[in-house]
Every structure is written in C-alpha cells, then in structure tokens.
C-alpha distance (Angstrom), angle and dihedral (degrees) to the residues before:
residue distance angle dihedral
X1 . . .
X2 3.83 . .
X3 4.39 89.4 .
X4 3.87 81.4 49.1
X5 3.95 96.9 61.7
X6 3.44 96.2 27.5
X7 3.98 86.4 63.0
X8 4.06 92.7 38.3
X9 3.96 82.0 56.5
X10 3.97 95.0 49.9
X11 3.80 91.9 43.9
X12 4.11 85.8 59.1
X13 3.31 94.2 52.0
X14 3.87 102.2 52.0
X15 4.00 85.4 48.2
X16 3.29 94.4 53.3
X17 3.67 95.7 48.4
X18 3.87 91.3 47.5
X19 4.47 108.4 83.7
X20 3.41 118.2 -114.4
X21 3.58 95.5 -112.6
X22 3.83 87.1 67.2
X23 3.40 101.0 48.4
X24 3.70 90.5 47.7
X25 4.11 88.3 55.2
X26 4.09 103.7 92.6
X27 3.78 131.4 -164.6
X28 3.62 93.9 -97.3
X29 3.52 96.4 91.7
X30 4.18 88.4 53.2
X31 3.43 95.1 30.8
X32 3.64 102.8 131.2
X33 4.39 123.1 -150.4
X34 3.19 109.1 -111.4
X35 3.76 103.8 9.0
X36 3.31 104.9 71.3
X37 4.06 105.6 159.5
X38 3.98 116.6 -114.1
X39 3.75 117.7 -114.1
X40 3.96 86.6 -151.7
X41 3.63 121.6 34.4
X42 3.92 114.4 -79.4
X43 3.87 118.9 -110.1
X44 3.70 80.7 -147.5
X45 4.22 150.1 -0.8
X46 3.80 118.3 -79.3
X47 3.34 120.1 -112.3
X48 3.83 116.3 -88.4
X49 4.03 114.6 -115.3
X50 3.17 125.2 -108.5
X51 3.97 122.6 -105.9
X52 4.07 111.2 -110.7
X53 3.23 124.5 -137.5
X54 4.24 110.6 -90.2
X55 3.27 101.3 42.0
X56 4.26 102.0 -67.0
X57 3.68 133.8 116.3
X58 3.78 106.5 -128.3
X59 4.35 78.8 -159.1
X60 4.12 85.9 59.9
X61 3.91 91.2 46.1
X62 4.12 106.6 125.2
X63 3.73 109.6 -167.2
X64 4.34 104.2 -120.3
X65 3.89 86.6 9.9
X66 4.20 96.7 63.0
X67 3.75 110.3 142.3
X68 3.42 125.7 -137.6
X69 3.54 130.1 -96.0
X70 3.91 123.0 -102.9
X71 3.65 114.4 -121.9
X72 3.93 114.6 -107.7
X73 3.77 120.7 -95.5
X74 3.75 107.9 -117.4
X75 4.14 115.6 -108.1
X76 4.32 94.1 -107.5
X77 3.81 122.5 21.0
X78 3.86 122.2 -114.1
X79 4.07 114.0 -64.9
X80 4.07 119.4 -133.9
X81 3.59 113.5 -109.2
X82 3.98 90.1 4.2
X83 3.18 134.7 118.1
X84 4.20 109.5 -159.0
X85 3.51 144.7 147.0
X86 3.82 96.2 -96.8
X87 3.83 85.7 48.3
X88 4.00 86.7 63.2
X89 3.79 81.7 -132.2
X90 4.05 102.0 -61.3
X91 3.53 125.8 98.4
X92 3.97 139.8 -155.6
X93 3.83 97.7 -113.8
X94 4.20 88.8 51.6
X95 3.95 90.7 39.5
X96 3.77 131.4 -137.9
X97 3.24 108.7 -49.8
X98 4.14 101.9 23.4
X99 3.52 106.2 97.6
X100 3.68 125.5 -127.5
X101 3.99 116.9 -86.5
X102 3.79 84.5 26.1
X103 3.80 115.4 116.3
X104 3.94 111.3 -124.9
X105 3.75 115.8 -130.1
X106 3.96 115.2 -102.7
X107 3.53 133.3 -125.5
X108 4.27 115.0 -107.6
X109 4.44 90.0 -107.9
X110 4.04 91.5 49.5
X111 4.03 82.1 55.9
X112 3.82 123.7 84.7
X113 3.58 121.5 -131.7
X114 3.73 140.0 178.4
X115 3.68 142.3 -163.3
X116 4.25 144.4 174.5
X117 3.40 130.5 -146.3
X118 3.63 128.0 -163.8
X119 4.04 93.1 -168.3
X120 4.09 85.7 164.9
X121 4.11 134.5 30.7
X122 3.11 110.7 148.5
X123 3.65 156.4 162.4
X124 4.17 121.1 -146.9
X125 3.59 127.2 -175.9
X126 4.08 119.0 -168.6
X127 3.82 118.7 176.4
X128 3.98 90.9 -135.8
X129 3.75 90.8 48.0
X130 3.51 115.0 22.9
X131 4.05 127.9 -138.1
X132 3.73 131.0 -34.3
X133 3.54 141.5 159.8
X134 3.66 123.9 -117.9
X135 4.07 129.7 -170.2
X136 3.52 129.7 -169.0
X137 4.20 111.6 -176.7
X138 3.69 139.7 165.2
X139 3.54 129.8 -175.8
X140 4.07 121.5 -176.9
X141 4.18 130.8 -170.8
X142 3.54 124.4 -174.0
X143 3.77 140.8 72.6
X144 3.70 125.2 -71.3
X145 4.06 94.2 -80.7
X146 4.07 103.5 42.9
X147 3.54 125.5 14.7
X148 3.98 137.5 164.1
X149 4.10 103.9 -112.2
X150 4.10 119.4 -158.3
X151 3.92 113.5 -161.3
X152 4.01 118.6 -175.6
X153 3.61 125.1 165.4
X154 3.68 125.1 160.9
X155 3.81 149.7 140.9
X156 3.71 122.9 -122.1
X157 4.30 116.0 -169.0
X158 4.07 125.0 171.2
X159 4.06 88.4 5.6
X160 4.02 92.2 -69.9
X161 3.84 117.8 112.1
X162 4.19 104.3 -112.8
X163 3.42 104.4 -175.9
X164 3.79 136.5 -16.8
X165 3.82 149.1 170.0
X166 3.91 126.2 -145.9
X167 3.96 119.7 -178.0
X168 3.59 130.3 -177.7
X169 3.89 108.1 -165.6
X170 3.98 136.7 173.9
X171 3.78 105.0 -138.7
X172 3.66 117.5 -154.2
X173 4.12 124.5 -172.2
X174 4.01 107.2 -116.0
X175 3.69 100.0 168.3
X176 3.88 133.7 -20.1
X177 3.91 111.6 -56.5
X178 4.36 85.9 10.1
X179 3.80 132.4 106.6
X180 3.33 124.2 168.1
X181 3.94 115.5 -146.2
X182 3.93 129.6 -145.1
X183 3.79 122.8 178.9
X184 3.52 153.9 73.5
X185 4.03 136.5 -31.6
X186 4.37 129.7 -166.2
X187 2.99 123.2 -167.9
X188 3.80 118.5 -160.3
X189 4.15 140.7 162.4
X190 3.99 124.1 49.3
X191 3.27 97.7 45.7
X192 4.60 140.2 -2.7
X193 3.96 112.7 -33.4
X194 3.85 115.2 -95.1
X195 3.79 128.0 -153.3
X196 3.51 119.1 -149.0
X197 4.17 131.3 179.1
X198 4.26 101.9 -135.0
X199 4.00 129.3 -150.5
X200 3.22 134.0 162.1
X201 4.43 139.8 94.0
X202 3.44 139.1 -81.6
X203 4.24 133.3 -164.2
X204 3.88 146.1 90.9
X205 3.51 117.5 -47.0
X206 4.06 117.2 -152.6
X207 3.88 111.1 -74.8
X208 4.11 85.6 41.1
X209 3.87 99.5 -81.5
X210 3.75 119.8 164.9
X211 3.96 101.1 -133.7
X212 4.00 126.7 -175.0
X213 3.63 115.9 176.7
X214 3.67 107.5 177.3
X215 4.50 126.2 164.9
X216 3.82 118.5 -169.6
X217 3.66 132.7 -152.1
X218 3.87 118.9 -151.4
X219 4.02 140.1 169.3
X220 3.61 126.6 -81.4
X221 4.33 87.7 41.2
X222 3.72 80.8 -71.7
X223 4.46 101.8 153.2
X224 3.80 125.5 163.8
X225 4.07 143.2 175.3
X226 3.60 134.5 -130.3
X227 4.15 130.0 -161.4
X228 3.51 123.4 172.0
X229 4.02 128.0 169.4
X230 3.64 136.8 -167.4
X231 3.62 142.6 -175.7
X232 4.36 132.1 -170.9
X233 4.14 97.6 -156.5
X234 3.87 97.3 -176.3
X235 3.46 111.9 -145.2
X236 3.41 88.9 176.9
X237 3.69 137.6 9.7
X238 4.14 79.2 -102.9
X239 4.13 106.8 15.0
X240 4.07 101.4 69.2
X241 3.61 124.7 179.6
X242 3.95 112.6 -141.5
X243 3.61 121.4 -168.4
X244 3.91 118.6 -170.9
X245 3.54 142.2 -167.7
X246 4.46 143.7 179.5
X247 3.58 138.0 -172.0
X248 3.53 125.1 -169.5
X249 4.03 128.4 -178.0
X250 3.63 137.7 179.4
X251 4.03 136.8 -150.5
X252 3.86 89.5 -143.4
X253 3.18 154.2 -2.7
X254 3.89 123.9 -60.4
X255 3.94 107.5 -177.9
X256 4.05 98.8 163.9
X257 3.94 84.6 56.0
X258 4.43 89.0 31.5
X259 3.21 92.2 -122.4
X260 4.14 125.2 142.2
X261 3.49 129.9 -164.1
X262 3.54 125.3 -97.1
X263 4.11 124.0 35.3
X264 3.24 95.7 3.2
X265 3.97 104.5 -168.2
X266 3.48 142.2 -35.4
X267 3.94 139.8 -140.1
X268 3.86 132.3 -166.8
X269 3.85 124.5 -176.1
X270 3.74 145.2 -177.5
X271 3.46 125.0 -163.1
X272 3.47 137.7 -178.6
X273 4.34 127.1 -158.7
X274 3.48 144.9 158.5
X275 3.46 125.5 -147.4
X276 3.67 111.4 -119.1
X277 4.00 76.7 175.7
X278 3.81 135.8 -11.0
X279 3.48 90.8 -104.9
X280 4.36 99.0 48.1
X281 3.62 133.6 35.4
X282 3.51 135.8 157.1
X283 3.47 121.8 -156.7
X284 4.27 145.9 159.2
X285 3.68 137.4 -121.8
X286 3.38 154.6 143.9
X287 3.71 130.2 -108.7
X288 3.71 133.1 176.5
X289 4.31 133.6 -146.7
X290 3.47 138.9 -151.5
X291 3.33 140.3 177.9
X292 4.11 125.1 -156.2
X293 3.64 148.0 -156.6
X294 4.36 107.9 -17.9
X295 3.67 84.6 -4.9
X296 3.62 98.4 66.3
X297 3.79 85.0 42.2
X298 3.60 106.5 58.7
X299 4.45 84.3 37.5
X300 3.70 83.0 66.4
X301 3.73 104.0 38.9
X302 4.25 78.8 57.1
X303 3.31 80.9 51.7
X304 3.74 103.7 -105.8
X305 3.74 139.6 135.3
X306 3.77 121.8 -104.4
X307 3.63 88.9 -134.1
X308 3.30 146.4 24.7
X309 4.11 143.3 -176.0
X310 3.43 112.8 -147.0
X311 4.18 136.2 -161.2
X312 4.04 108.7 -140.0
X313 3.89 137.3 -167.6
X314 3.39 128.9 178.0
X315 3.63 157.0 120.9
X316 4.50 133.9 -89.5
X317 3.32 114.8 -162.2
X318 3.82 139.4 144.6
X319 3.87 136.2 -171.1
C-alpha cells in the first residue's frame, strides 16, 4: 500500500514539472502504422510492414514527418565510353558532370609540348684565325616521357659552312632530370659527309650540372664519344656566370675529315649574360681550343694552330 502512494506521489511530481504544452502533445503525431505499442503485454510480435515501392517503409511512415522517396535506380548501370539511355546521356570516360559529345579536359603529360633553345649564337674573333660564327641549337617535341630531340651545332667562317653536327634523337624519360637519346648524327662541312647511329643520355647531374654523354656508331668500324658540361652560376638574379666545357674522341683515324683517333679535341668556355628577359640574353666570353694527338697533326700540316683562345659575343635565347 505504502509502494502504491509513494509512486502516485512521484508520478505528480514529474507532471507537474513537465509544461502544459507537453503534456498536451499526444502520440498521434508519432504514432507509427503498424506498430502501435500494446497497453497489455503482447501474446506475440506484430507483423513486420511491408516494403513500398521507392525505397520507403509504409510501417516507418510518420504522419507530418514522411520522408521522401529515393529516386529509382536505372535498369543497367552507366557503359564506358557510351553514351545511352540508361547512362542519362553522360558517360565514365567524360565524367559526371561532362556531357556526352563534349571533350573532357586532359591532364598536362597527355598534352604535347615543344620548345627551342638557342643556348649559343655567336660571334668569335681570334687574331690567328680571324672571325666566325658559331651556333649551338636544340629543339624538342613530345610529352614529358618520349619526345623527338633536334641537336645542331656548327661553325660558319667566310660564308662557307666549316664544320657542323646535326642529330635527330628520340628522347625517352629514365628517371627524374634523365633522358636517354637514340637516333641519328651527319656530319657535314670541312671535309665528305659522315653518317653516324647516336646513343647515349642527357639531364642535370647533382649540384645542377647540364650533362650530355652521347657515343656514335658509324660505317667503315668508324665509333666515337661525346661529353659536354655546363653550369648557370648566378651572380645575380639577372648577371649569370656560365662556364662550359666538350670532349670529343674517336676509334680511328679520319684523315679526309683530319681527324685522329683517340681524344680528339677539347673546348672550354666562359661566358657572361644578363637577362634582359628569361627567355633572351646576350652576353661575352672567352673560350679556348685544342686539338690533340693526329688531330693536332693533320691541323698543322693544313696549316693551323693546335690551339686557340678566342673573344665571343652573342646572344641566348629560347621560345
């Protein structure tokens, strides 16, 4: 009797402290089809609802609170590189929200680019030799894995061609900063043509040196080797310093071209430009050339020197 009171006095209390406006609020707004809660303890479980059609439970259904239905999965999923009716007129290659027929934007390595760089014109005076002009160009297409690669470099005195180098190379991407290089070398000027098959690498060494490494393979057993260096010391963030150096070596002897086997002959430079702009800047130097071993020999039999030191001017630029 005592437990019966004692819980008639709590119930009071909680209604009191409950507002009005709550205890006017019934069930029917959360009263829920289907699983309506026994007053007396069920003999057994309600049925469950039934699923309706969309996507909703017509059992889960609260009157004021219904939730909307979910939109109905198409009969076949979207088709690659299609364009259908199921595929509401999108595809995967295009993406979500590219519309069929429209071409999707492309990532910067699927792109090709090109670019030429005139790393040497220049004009050299010597007081044994007189002037010439010199060039020194490569030119590159491609994407950043494979790319076509045009080398020229030649020297031009008295308006006849003296002696140049023309390579046509396939550059591939070996490793960051790398390519390797496969393709073709002619030589023309001072002397008959020569044909030569080229290998060899090209990139940035540690401490930002500009490396080429390059062997050739030609007829008649003739082979040779080609190293040239580089190095932009900036002075300034428009005054650099570039020092500059090539090797070149023969298997054998060449005398209709005077060339002799082994090193062949060697050139150092120094150059000095400022950068009007990144892309063009003149600049002055000195660089010096010798000839070795057979090479030297048949230079003076033509009456040459076996070295020279040479005062340059020219231009760097690259588009």
């Amino acid at each position: 009797m005592h437990t019966i009171i004692r819980t008639s006095m709590l119930a009071a209390a909680i209604a009191a402290a409950i507002p009005a406006s709550a205890q006017a609020m019934d069930m029917h707004g959360m009263d829920m089809q289907g699983m309506d809660m026994p007053t007396a303890p069920a003999t057994a479980a309600p049925a469950r609802p039934a699923a309706a059609p969309g996507g909703s439970m017509a059992g889960m259904n609260m009157p004021g609170m219904s939730m909307p239905q979910q939109a109905t999965a198409p009969a076949a999923g979207r088709v690659a590189h299609s364009a259908d009716s199921d595929s509401g007129g999108y595809t995967l290659s295009s993406g979500p929200y590219i519309p069929a027929g429209v071409k999707p934007p492309r990532m910067a390595d699927q792109e090709s680019f090109g670019s030429v760089l005139v790393d040497r014109l220049e004009r050299a005076h010597s007081h044994d030799s007189g002037n010439w002009t010199t060039y020194d160009v490569q030119a590159w297409y491609g994407r950043d894995f494979n790319r076509a690669v045009l080398k020229a470099e030649g020297q031009a005195s008295q308006g006849r061609l003296q002696d140049a180098r023309t390579e046509l190379l396939w550059g591939h991407a070996i490793a960051p900063y790398w390519d390797s290089q496969l393709g073709v070398r002619h030589d023309n000027g001072g002397g008959p043509d020569r044909n030569w098959l080229a290998f060899g690498v090209q990139g940035l060494a540690p401490y930002w040196f500009n490396v080429e490494a390059t062997g050739y393979l030609g007829d008649q057993g003739r082979s040779a080797l080609r190293l040239s260096a580089s190095y932009e010391l900036l002075l300034t963030q428009r005054v650099v310093l570039q020092p500059q150096l090539e090797l070149n070596a023969y298997g054998k002897d060449d005398p209709a071209r005077g060339i002799g086997s082994g090193l062949s002959d060697a050139t150092a430079g120094l150059r000095l430009r400022y950068d009007i702009s990144r892309q063009f800047s003149p600049y002055i130097g000195v660089e010096w050339s010798g000839r070795f071993g057979r090479t030297g020999d048949y230079a003076q039999a033509a009456g040459e020197r076996r070295d020279t030191t040479d005062v340059v001017a020219g231009v760097h630029f690259w588009f």
